[in-house]
PLY file of the C-alpha trace (Angstrom):
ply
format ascii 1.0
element vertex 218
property float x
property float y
property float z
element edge 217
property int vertex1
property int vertex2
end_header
-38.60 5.43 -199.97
-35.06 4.98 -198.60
-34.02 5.33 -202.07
-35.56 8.08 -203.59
-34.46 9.55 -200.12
-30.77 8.28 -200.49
-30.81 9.80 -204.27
-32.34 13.10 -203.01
-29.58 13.41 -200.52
-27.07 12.69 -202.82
-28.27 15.33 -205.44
-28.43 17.79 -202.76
-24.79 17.03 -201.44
-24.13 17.47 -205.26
-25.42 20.54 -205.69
-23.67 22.42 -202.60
-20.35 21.07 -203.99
-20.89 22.10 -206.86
-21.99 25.53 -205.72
-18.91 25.96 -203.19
-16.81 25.44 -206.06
-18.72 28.12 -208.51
-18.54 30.34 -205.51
-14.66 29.55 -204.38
-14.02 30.45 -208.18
-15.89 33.81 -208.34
-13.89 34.50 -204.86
-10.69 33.88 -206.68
-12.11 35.71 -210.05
-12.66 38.69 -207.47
-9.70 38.60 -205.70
-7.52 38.46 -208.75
-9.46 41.39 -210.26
-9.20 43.57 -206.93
-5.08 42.19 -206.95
-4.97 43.48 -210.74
-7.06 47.00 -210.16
-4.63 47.55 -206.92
-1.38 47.06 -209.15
-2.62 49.15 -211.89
-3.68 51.98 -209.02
0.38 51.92 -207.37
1.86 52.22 -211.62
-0.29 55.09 -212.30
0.30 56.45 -208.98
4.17 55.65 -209.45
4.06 57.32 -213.44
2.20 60.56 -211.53
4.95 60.94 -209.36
8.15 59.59 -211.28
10.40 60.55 -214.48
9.63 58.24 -217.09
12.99 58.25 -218.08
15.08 57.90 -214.75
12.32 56.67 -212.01
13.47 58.83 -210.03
11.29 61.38 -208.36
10.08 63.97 -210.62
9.45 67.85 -210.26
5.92 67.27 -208.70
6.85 64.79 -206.28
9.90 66.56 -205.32
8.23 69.46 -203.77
5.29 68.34 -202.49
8.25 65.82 -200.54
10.53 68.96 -199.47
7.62 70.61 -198.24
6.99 68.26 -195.59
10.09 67.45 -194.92
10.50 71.05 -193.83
7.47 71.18 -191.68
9.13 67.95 -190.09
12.47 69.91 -189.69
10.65 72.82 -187.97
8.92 70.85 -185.70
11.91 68.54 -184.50
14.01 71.94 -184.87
16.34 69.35 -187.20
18.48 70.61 -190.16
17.69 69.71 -193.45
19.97 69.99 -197.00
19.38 70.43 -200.28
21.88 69.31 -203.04
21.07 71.05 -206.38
23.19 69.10 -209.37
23.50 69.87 -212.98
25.86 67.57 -215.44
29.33 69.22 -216.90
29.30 69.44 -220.54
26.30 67.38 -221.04
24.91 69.52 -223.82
28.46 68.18 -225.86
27.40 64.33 -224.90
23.60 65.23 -226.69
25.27 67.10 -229.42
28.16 65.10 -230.25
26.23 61.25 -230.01
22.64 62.37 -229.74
19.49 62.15 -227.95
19.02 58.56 -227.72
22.61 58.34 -226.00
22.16 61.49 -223.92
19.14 59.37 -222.30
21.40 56.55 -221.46
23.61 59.20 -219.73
20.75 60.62 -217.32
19.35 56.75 -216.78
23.09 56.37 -216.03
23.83 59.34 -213.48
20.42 57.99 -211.78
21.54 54.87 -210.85
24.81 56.46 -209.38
23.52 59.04 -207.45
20.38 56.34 -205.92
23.28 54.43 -204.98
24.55 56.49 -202.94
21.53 57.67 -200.59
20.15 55.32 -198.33
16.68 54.61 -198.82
14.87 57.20 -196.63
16.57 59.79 -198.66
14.84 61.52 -201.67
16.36 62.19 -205.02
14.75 63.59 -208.16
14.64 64.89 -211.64
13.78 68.32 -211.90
14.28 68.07 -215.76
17.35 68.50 -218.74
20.31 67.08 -216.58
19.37 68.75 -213.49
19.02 66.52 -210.38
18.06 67.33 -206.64
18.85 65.38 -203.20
17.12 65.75 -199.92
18.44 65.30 -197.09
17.01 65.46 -193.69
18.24 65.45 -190.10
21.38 66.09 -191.16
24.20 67.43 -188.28
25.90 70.23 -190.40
26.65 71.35 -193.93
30.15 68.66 -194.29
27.10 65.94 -193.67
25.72 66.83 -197.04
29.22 67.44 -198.54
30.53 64.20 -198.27
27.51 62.49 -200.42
28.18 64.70 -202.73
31.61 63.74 -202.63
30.18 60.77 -202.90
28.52 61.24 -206.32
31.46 62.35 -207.50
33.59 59.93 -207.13
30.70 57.79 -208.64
30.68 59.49 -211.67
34.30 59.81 -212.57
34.37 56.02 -213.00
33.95 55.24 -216.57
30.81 54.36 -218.47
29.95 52.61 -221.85
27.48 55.29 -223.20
28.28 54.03 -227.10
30.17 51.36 -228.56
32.78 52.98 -229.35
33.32 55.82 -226.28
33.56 55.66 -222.47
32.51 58.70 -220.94
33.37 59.95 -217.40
30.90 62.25 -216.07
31.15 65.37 -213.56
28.51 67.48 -211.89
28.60 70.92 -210.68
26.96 70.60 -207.06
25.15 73.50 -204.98
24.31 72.35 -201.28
21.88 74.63 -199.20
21.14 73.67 -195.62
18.80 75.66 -193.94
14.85 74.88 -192.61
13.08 78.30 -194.39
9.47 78.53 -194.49
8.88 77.75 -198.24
10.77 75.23 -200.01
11.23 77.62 -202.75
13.63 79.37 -200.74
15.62 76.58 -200.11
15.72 75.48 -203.76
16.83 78.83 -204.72
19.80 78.94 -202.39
20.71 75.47 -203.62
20.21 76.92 -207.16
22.83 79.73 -206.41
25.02 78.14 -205.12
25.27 75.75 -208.27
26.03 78.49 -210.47
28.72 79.29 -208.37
30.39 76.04 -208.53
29.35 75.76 -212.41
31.69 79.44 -212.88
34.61 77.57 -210.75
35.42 75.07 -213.37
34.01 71.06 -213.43
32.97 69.03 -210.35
33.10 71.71 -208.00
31.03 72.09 -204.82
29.59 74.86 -203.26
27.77 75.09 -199.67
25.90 78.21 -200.24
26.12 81.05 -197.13
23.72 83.94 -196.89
26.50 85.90 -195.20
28.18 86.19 -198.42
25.81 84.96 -201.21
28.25 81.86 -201.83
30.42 79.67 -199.65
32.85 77.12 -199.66
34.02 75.26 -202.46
35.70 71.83 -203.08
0 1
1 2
2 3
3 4
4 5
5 6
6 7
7 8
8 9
9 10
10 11
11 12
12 13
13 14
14 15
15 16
16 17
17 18
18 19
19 20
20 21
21 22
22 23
23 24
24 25
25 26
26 27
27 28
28 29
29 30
30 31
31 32
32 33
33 34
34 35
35 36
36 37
37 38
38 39
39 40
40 41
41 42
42 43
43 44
44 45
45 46
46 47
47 48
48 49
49 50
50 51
51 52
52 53
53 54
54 55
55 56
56 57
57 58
58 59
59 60
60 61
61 62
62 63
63 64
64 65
65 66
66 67
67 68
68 69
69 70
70 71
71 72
72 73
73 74
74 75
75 76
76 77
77 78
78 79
79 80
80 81
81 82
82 83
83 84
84 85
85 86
86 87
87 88
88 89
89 90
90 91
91 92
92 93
93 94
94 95
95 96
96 97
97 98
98 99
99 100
100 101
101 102
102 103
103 104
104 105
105 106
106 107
107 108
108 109
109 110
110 111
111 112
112 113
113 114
114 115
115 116
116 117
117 118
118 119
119 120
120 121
121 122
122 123
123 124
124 125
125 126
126 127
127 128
128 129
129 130
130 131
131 132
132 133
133 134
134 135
135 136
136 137
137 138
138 139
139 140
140 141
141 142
142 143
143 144
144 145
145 146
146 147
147 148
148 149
149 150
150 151
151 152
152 153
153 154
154 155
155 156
156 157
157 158
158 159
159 160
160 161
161 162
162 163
163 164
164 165
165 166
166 167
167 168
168 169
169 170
170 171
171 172
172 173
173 174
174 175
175 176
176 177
177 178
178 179
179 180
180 181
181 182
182 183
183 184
184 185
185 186
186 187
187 188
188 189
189 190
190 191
191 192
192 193
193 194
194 195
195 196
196 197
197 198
198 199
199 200
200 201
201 202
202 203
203 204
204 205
205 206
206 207
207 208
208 209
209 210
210 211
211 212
212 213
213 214
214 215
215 216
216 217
């Protein structure tokens, strides 16, 4: 009796370790399935709002981002700015070396201008070789001026775009600073105010004034 009884406990013991460790498997299984369906959830959710080509923000993001950060501005009755950049000359770089190079440009001017925001400030790709910075809580329009004075200096400093040219890059800037009610308004100002600084000659920048349609340049 004691022995069957011993073996019978010993088969039972058996059995629950061996079906903790089926279960502690299937919990891992599980938990490395939810771990892979939560990864693939933030890239698709990351391609939906990013350029492919830049990962920066793209057009999508950008103004579903402005438009709260201009409800935000109206309620903390803050200042926000809007720097609206377009590349100098870059239709020569896709002409002259092509496509594939002209894409190592853009990835290029990305890095640059990300490196100089901080990291609660917003830049995107609104397509071609135009790019767009927001900038919130900012104390006046010189605030806004000085990064991109920033990203100019940036891109005047040579870059191996080929292996056999260096290119140095310049951007034609329009800064807008204002809290309107649709962000439309604001990119349009910003807009503006780039042509103006594209019609002054290469890496000029223009604070756009409403007083008289365009403002002051450096």
């Amino acid at each position: 009796i004691f022995l069957s009884t011993g073996v019978m406990v010993s088969w039972f013991a058996e059995s629950h370790r061996r079906a903790n460790v089926r279960l502690r498997e299937h919990n891992e299984d599980l938990e490395r399935w939810v771990a892979q369906r939560r990864a693939l959830e933030e890239q698709l959710k990351h391609q939906a709002s990013h350029d492919h080509l830049t990962g920066l923000h793209n057009q999508a993001s950008f103004y579903e981002h402005l438009s709260r950060a201009l409800s935000r501005a109206r309620r903390q009755e803050s200042m926000l700015a809007l720097l609206f950049i377009d590349l100098d000359d870059f239709k020569l770089v896709n002409d002259s070396l092509g496509h594939q190079e002209g894409d190592r440009v853009l990835r290029e001017v990305a890095e640059r201008l990300k490196g100089c925001l901080r990291e609660e400030e917003m830049a995107a790709r609104l397509g071609g070789d135009e790019f767009v910075v927001v900038l919130e809580d900012v104390a006046d329009a010189s605030t806004a001026a000085r990064v991109a004075e920033r990203f100019q200096e940036q891109l005047r400093a040579p870059s191996d775009v080929h292996d056999m040219y260096r290119l140095c890059a310049s951007a034609s800037i329009g800064i807008a600073v204002d809290a309107p009610e649709l962000p439309q308004q604001l990119v349009h100002a910003a807009d503006l105010a780039m042509y103006e600084a594209k019609g002054m000659g290469k890496g000029c920048i223009v604070i756009f004034d409403a007083n008289t349609t365009m403002g002051s340049a450096s």
